[in-house]
ZAMARPA-866693 format. One record per residue (C-alpha): x, y negated, z; residue number from 1. Coordinates in nm, 3 decimals, decimal comma. Example, Ala and Ser with C-alpha at 12.3 -4.5 7.8 and 13.67 -1.06 7.14 Angstrom:
node x = 1,230 | y = 0,450 | z = 0,780 | num = 1 $
node x = 1,367 | y = 0,106 | z = 0,714 | num = 2 $
***
This chain:
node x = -2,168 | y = -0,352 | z = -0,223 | num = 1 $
node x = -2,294 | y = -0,278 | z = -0,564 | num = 2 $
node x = -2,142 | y = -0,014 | z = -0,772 | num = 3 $
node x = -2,085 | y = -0,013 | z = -1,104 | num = 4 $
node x = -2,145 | y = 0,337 | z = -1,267 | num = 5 $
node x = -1,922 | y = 0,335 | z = -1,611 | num = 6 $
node x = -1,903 | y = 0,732 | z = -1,721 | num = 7 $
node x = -2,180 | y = 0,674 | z = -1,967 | num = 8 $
node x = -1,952 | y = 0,429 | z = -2,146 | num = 9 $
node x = -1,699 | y = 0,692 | z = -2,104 | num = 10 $
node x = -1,568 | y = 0,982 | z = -2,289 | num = 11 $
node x = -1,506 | y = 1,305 | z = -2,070 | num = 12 $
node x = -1,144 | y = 1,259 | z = -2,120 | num = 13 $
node x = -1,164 | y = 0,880 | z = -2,029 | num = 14 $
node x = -1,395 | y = 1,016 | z = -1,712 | num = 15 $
node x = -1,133 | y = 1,314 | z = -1,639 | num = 16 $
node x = -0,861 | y = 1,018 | z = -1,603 | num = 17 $
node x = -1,006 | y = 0,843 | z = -1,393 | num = 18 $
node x = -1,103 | y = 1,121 | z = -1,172 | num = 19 $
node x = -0,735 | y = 1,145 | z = -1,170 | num = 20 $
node x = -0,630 | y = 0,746 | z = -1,058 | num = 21 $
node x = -0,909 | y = 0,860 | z = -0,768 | num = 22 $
node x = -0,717 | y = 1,164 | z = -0,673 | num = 23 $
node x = -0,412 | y = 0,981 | z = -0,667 | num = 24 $
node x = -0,563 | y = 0,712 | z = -0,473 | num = 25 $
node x = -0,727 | y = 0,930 | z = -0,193 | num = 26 $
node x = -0,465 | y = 0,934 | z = 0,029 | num = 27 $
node x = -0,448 | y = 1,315 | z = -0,015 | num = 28 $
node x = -0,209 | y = 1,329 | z = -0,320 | num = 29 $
node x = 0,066 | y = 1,639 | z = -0,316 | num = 30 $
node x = 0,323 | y = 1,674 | z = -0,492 | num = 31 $
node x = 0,161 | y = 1,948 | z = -0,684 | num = 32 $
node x = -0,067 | y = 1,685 | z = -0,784 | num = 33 $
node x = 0,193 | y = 1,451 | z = -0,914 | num = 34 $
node x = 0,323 | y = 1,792 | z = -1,156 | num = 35 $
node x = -0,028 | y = 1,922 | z = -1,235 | num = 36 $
node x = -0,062 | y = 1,518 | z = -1,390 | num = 37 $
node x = 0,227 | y = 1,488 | z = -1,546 | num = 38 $
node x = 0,141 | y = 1,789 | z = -1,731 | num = 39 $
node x = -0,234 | y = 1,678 | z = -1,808 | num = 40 $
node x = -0,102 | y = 1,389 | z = -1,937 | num = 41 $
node x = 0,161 | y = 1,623 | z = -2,166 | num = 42 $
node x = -0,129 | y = 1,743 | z = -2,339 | num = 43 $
node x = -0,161 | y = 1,476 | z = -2,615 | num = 44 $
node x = -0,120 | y = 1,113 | z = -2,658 | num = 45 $
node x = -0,463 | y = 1,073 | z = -2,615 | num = 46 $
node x = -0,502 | y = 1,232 | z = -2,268 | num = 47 $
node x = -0,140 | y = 1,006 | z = -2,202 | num = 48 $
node x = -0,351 | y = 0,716 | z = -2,321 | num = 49 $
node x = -0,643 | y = 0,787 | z = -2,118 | num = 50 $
node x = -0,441 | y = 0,811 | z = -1,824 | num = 51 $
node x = -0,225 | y = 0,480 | z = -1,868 | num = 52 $
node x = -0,550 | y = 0,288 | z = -1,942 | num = 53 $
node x = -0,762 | y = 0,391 | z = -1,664 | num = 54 $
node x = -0,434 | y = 0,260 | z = -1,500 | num = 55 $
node x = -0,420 | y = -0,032 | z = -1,668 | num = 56 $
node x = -0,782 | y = -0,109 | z = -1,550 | num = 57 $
node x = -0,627 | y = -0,139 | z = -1,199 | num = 58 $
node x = -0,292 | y = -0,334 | z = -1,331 | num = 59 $
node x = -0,539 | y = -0,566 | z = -1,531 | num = 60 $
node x = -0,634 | y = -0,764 | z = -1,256 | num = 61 $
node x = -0,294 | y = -0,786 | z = -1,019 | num = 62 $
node x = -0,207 | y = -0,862 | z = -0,698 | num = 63 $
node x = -0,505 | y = -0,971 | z = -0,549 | num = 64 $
node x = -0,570 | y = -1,369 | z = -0,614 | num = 65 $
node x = -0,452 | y = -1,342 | z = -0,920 | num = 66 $
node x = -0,656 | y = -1,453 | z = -1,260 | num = 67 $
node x = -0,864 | y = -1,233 | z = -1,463 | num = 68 $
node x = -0,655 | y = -1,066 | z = -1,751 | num = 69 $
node x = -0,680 | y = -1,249 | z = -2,085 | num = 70 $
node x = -0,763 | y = -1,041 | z = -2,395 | num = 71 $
node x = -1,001 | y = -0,796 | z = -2,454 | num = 72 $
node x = -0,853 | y = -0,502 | z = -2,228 | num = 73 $
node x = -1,141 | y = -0,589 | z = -1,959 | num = 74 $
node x = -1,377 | y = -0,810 | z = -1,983 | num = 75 $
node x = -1,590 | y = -0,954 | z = -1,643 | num = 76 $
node x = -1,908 | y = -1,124 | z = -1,654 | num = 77 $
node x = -1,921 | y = -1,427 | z = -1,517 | num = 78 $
node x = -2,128 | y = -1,327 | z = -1,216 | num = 79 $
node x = -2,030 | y = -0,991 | z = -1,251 | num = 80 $
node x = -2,214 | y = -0,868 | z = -1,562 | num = 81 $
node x = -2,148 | y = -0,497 | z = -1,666 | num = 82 $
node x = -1,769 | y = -0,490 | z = -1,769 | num = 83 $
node x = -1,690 | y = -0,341 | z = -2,106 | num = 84 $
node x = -1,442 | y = -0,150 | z = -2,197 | num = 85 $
node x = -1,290 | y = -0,125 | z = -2,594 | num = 86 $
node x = -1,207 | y = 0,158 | z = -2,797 | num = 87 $
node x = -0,893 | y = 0,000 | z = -2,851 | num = 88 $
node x = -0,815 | y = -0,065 | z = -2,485 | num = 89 $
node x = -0,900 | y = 0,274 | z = -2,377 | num = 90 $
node x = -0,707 | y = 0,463 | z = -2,649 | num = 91 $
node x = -0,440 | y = 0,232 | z = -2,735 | num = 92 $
node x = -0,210 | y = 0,460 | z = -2,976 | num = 93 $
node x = 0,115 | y = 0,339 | z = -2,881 | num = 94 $
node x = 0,096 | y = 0,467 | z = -2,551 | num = 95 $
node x = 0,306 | y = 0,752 | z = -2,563 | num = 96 $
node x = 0,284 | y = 1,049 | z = -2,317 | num = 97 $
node x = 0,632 | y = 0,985 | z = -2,145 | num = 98 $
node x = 0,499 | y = 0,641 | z = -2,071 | num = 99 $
node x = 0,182 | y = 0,748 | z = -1,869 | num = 100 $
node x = 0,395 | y = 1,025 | z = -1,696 | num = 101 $
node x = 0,588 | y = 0,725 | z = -1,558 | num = 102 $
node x = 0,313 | y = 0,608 | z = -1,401 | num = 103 $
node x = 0,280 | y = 0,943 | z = -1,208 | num = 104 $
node x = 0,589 | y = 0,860 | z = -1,046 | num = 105 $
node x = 0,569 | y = 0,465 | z = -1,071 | num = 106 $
node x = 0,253 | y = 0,377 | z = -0,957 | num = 107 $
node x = 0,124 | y = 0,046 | z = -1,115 | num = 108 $
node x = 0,086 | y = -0,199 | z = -0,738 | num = 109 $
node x = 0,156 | y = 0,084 | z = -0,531 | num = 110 $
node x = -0,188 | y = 0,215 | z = -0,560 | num = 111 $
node x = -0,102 | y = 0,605 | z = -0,491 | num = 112 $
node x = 0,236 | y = 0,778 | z = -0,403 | num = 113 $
node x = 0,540 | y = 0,756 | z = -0,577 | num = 114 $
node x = 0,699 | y = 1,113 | z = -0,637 | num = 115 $
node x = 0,952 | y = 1,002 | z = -0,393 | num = 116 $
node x = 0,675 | y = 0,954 | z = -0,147 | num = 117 $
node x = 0,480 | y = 1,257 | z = -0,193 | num = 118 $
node x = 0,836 | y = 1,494 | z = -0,121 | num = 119 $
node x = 0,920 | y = 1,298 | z = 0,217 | num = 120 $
node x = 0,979 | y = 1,507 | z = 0,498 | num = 121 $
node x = 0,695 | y = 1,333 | z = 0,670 | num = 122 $
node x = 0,352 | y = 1,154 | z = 0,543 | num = 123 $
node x = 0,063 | y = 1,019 | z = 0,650 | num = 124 $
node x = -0,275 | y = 0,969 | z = 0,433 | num = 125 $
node x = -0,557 | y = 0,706 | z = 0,448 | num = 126 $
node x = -0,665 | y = 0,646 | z = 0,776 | num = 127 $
node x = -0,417 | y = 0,859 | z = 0,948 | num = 128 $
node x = -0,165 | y = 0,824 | z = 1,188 | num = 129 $
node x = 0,119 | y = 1,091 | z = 1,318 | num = 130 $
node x = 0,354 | y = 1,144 | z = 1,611 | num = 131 $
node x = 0,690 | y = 1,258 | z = 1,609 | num = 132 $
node x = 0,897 | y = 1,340 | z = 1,927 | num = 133 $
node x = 1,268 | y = 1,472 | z = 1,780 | num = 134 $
node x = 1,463 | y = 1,695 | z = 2,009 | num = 135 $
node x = 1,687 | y = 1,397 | z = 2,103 | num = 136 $
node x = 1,435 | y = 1,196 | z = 2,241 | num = 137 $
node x = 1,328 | y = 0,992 | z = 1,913 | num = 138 $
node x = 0,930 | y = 0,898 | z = 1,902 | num = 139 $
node x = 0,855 | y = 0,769 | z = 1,596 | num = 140 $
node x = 0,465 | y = 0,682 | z = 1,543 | num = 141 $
node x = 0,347 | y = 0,657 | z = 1,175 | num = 142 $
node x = 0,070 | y = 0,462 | z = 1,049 | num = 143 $
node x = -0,157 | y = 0,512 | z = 0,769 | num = 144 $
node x = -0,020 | y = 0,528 | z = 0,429 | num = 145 $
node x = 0,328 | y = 0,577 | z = 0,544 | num = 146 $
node x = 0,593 | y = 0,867 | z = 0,409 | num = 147 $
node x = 0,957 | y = 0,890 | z = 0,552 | num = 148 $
node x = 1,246 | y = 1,131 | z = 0,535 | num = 149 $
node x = 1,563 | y = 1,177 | z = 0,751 | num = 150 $
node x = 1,912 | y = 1,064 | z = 0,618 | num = 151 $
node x = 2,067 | y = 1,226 | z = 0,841 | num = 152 $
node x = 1,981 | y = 1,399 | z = 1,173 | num = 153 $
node x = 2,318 | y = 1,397 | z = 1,279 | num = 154 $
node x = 2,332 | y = 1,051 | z = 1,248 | num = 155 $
node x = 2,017 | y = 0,960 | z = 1,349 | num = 156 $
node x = 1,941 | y = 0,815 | z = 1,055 | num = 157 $
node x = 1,547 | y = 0,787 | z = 0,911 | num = 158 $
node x = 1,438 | y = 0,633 | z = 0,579 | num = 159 $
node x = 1,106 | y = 0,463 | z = 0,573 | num = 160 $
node x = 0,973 | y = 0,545 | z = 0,191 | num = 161 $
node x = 0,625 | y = 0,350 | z = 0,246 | num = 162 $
node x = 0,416 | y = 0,221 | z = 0,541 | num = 163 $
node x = 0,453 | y = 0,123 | z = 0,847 | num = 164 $
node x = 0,645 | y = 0,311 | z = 1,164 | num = 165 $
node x = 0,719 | y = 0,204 | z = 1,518 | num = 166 $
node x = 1,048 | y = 0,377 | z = 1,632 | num = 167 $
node x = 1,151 | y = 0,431 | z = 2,009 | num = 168 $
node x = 1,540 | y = 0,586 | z = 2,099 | num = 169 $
node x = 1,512 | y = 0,682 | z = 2,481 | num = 170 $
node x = 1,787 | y = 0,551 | z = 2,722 | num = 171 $
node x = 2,135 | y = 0,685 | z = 2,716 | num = 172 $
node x = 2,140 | y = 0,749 | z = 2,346 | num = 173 $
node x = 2,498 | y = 0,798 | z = 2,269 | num = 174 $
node x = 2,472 | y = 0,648 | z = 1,879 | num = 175 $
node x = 2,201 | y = 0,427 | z = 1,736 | num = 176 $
node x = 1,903 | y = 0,481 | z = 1,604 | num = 177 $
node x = 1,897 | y = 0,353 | z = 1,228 | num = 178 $
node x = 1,577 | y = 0,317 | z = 0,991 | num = 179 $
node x = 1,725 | y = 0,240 | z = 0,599 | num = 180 $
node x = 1,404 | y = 0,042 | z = 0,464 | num = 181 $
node x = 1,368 | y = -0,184 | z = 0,155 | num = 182 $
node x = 1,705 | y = -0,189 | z = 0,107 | num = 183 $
node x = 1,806 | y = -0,311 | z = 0,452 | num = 184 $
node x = 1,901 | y = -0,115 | z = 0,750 | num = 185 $
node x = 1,804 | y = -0,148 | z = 1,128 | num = 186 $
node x = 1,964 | y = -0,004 | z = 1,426 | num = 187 $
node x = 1,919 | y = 0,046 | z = 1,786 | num = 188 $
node x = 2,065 | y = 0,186 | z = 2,032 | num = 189 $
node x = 1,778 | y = 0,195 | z = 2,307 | num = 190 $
node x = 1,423 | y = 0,035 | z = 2,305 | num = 191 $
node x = 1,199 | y = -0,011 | z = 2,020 | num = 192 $
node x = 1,091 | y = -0,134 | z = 1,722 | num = 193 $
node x = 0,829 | y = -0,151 | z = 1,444 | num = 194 $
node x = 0,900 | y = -0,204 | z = 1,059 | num = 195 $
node x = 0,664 | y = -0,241 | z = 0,793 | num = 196 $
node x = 0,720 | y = -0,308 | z = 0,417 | num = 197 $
node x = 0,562 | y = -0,528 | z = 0,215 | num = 198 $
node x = 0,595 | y = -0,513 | z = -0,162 | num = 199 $
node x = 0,974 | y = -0,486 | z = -0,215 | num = 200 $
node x = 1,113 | y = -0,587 | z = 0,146 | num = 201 $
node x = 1,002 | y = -0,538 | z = 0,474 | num = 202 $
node x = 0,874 | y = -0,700 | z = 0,788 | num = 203 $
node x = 1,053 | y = -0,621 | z = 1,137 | num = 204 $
node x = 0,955 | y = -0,667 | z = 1,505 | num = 205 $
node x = 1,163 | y = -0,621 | z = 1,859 | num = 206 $
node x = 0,954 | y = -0,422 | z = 2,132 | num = 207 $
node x = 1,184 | y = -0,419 | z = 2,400 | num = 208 $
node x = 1,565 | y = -0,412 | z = 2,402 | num = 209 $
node x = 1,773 | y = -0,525 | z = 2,091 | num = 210 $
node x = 1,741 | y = -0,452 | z = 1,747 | num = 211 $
node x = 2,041 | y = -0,505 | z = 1,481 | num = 212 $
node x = 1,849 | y = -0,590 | z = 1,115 | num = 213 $
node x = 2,148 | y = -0,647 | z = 0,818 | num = 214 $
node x = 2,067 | y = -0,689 | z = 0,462 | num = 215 $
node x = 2,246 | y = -0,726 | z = 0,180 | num = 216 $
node x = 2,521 | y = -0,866 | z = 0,354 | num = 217 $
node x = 2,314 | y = -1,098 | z = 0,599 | num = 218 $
node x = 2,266 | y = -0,950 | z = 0,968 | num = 219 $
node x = 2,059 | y = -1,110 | z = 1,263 | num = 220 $
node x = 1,971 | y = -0,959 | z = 1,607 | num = 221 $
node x = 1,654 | y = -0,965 | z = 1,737 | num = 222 $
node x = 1,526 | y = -0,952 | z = 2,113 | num = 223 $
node x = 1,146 | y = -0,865 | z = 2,221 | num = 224 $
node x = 0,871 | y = -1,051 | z = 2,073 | num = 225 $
node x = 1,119 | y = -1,161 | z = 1,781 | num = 226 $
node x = 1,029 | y = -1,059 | z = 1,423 | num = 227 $
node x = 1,222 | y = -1,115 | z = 1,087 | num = 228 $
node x = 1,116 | y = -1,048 | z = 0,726 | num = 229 $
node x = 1,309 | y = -0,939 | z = 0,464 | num = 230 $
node x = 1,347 | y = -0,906 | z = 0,045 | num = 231 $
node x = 1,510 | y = -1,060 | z = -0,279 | num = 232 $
node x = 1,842 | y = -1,165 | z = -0,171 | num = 233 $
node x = 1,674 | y = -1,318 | z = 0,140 | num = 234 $
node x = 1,667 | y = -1,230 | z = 0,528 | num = 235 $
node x = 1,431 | y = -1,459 | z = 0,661 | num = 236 $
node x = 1,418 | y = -1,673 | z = 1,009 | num = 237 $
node x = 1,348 | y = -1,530 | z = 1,287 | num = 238 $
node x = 1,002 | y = -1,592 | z = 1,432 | num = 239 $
node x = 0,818 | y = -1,549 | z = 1,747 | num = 240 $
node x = 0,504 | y = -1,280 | z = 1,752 | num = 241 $
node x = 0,241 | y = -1,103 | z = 1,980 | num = 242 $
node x = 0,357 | y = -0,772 | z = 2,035 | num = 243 $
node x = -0,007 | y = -0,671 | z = 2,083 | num = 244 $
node x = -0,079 | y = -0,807 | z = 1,748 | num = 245 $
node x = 0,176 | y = -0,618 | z = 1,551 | num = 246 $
node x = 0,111 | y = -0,316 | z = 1,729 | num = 247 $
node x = -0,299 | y = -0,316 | z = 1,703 | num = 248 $
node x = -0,307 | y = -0,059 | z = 1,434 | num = 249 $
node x = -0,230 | y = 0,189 | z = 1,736 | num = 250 $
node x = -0,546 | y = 0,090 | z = 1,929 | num = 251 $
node x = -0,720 | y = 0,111 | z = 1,576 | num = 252 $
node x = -0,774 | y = -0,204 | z = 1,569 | num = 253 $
node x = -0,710 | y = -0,525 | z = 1,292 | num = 254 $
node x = -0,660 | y = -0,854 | z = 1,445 | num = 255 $
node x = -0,703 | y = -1,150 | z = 1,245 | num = 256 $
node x = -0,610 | y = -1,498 | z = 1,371 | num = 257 $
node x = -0,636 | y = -1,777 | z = 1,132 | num = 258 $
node x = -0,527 | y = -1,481 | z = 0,882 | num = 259 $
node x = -0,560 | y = -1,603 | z = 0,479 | num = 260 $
node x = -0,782 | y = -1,359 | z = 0,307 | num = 261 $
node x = -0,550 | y = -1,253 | z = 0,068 | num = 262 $
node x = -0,394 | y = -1,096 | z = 0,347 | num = 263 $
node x = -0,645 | y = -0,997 | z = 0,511 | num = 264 $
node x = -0,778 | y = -0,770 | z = 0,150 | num = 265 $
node x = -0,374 | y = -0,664 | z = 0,158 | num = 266 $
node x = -0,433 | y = -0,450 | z = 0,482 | num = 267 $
node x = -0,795 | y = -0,343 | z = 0,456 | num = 268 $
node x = -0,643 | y = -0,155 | z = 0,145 | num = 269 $
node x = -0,378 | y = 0,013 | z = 0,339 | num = 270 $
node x = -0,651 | y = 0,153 | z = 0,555 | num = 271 $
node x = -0,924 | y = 0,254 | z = 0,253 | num = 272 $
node x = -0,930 | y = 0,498 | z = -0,075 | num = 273 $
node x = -0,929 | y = 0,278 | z = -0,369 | num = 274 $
node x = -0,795 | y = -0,094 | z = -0,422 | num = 275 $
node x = -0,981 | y = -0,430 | z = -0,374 | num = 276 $
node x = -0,911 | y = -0,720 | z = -0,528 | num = 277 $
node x = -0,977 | y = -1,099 | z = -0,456 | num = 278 $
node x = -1,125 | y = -1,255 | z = -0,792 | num = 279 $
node x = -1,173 | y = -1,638 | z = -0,626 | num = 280 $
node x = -0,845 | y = -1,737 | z = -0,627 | num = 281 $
node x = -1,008 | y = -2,076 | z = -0,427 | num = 282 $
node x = -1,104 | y = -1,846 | z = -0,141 | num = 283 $
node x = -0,730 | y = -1,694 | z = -0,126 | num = 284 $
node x = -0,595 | y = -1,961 | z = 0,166 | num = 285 $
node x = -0,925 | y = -1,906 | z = 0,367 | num = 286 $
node x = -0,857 | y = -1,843 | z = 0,740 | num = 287 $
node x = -0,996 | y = -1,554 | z = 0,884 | num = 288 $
node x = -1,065 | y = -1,463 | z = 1,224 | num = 289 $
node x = -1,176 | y = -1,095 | z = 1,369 | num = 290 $
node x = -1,094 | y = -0,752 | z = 1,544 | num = 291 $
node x = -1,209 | y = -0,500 | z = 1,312 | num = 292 $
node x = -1,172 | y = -0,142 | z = 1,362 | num = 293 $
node x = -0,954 | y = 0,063 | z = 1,097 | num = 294 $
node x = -1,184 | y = 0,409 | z = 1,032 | num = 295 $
node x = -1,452 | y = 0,124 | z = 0,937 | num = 296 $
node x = -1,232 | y = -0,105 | z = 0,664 | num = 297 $
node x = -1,611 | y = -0,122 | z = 0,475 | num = 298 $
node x = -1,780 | y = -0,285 | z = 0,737 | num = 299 $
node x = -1,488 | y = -0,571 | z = 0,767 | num = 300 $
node x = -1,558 | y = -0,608 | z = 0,372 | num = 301 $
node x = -1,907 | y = -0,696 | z = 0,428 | num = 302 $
node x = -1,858 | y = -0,914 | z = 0,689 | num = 303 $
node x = -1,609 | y = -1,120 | z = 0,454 | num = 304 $
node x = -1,904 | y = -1,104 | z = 0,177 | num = 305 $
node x = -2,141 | y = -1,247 | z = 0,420 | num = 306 $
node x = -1,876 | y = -1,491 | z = 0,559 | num = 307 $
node x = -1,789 | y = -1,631 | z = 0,232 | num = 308 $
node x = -2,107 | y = -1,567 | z = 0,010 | num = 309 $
node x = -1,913 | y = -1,306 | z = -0,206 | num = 310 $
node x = -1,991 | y = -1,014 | z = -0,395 | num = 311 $
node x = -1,808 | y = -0,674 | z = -0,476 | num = 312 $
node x = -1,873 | y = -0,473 | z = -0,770 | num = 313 $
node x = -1,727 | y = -0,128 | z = -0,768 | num = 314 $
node x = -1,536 | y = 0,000 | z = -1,068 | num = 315 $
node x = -1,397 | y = 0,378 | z = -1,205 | num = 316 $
node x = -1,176 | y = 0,486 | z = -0,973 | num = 317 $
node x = -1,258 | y = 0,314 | z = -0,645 | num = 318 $
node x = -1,159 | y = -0,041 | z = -0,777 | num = 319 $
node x = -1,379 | y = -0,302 | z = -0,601 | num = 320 $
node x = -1,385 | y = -0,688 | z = -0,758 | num = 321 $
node x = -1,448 | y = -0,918 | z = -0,487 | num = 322 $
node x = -1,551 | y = -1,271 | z = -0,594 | num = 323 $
***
């Protein structure tokens, strides 16, 4: 992987700002972080500006698979000369201060914790993964990157904020157990379950039992091995899975079977610090096939270089350009 060292081409405040995106994106982000930026970035429009365009560096390119960004905001050799950055795209002067404090609390792709994520009851960082036994029996098992707060205890209600959880309520529970995620809601009353989101809905799987998933007025049980998606106005079909495969991250493990790389970039950046992002858009549909462990997320990125005769360039902030 080569790195790309920018902070000569940098001002100290442009260099402070993005010492802030990598902050944000370490996976260690409090909430006394989130104030402490919001109030950097009250300074002055300019430290405002330096903050929204080190963010913008990251929004730039998109989801990965997506095309370059037209204009002169960033600009990427062809085979991955030194990017340059403009005055004018660095210190844009209509970026007001209230507009890069949203960002503190509206993170451009999801790259670092919402405010709402950093004050949950419960979160995990990079690489992490938590336990939780509630005095009623509950076990809920968090993955990496994953924050979620209870409703209400009473009711046994938990709200998944980020992330990914797998959710167990023990035998002779006398009310369900409900997760409120993406806008949906699933309920058990024994057995288990894991849900995941993705983007704006979320993905969930039956481990044993029942599980009731309802959403926006659409509802569909699921039995074990049975696994539904969900988001927009749509609950999706149900689909037969590998319970093993779903739950691999709790061996530490990624399994990839015919997997397209896109996805397979979209979860080696839930288990790293900083974003990476496919450039070939051609190389987006390519299966992928592999166990990989998740404390080593680098060494599954240099396999995929060697697979597919890529490079990655490392930019400010911990954004790597794969293409």
């Amino acid at each position: 992987m080569t790195e790309f060292d920018g902070n000569e081409e940098l001002t100290p405040l442009e260099r402070d700002a993005h010492s802030w995106v990598r902050r944000l994106t370490s996976g260690e982000a409090t909430v006394a972080d989130g104030e402490a930026l919001k109030r950097w970035c009250n300074l002055s429009p300019k430290h405002a500006a330096a903050f929204a365009s080190a963010s913008e560096l990251w929004q730039a390119f998109g989801p990965a698979g997506q095309s370059l960004l037209e204009g002169e905001k960033v600009a990427v050799a062809k085979h991955f000369g030194r990017p340059q950055f403009s005055r004018r795209a660095l210190f844009a002067g209509a970026v007001a201060a209230s507009g890069a404090a949203l960002l503190v609390f509206r993170p451009p792709l999801g790259l670092w914790p919402s405010l709402s994520e950093l004050r949950a009851d419960y979160r995990t960082g990079v690489g992490e993964q938590r336990q939780l036994v509630a005095t009623d029996g509950i076990s809920i098992k968090m993955n990496t990157r994953t924050s979620l707060s209870y409703v209400d205890k009473a009711k046994r209600e938990v709200e998944l904020i980020s992330g990914e959880a797998s959710f167990t309520s023990p035998v002779g529970s006398a009310s369900p157990l409900a997760v409120v995620a993406a806008g949906g809601r699933v309920a058990a009353l024994k057995g288990r379950f894991n849900v995941r989101l993705r983007g704006a809905g979320a993905c969930v799987t039956c481990l044993s039992d029942q599980v009731q998933v309802d959403y926006r007025g659409q509802s569909v049980t699921l039995w074990p091995r049975q696994q539904v998606s969900y988001g927009g106005d749509t609950l999706g079909a149900v689909v037969t899975v590998d319970p093993a495969a779903v739950l691999a991250w709790q061996q530490g493990l990624m399994i990839f079977s015919m997997t397209p790389l896109s996805d397979v970039i979209q979860e080696l950046n839930r288990y790293r610090t900083g974003y990476i992002v496919l450039l070939n858009a051609s190389l987006a549909n390519k299966p992928v096939n592999g166990r990989f462990r998740i404390d080593r997320p680098d060494e599954a990125l240099m396999q995929i270089e060697q697979a597919f005769g890529v490079r990655s360039r490392v930019l400010p902030g911990g954004l790597v350009l794969l293409g």
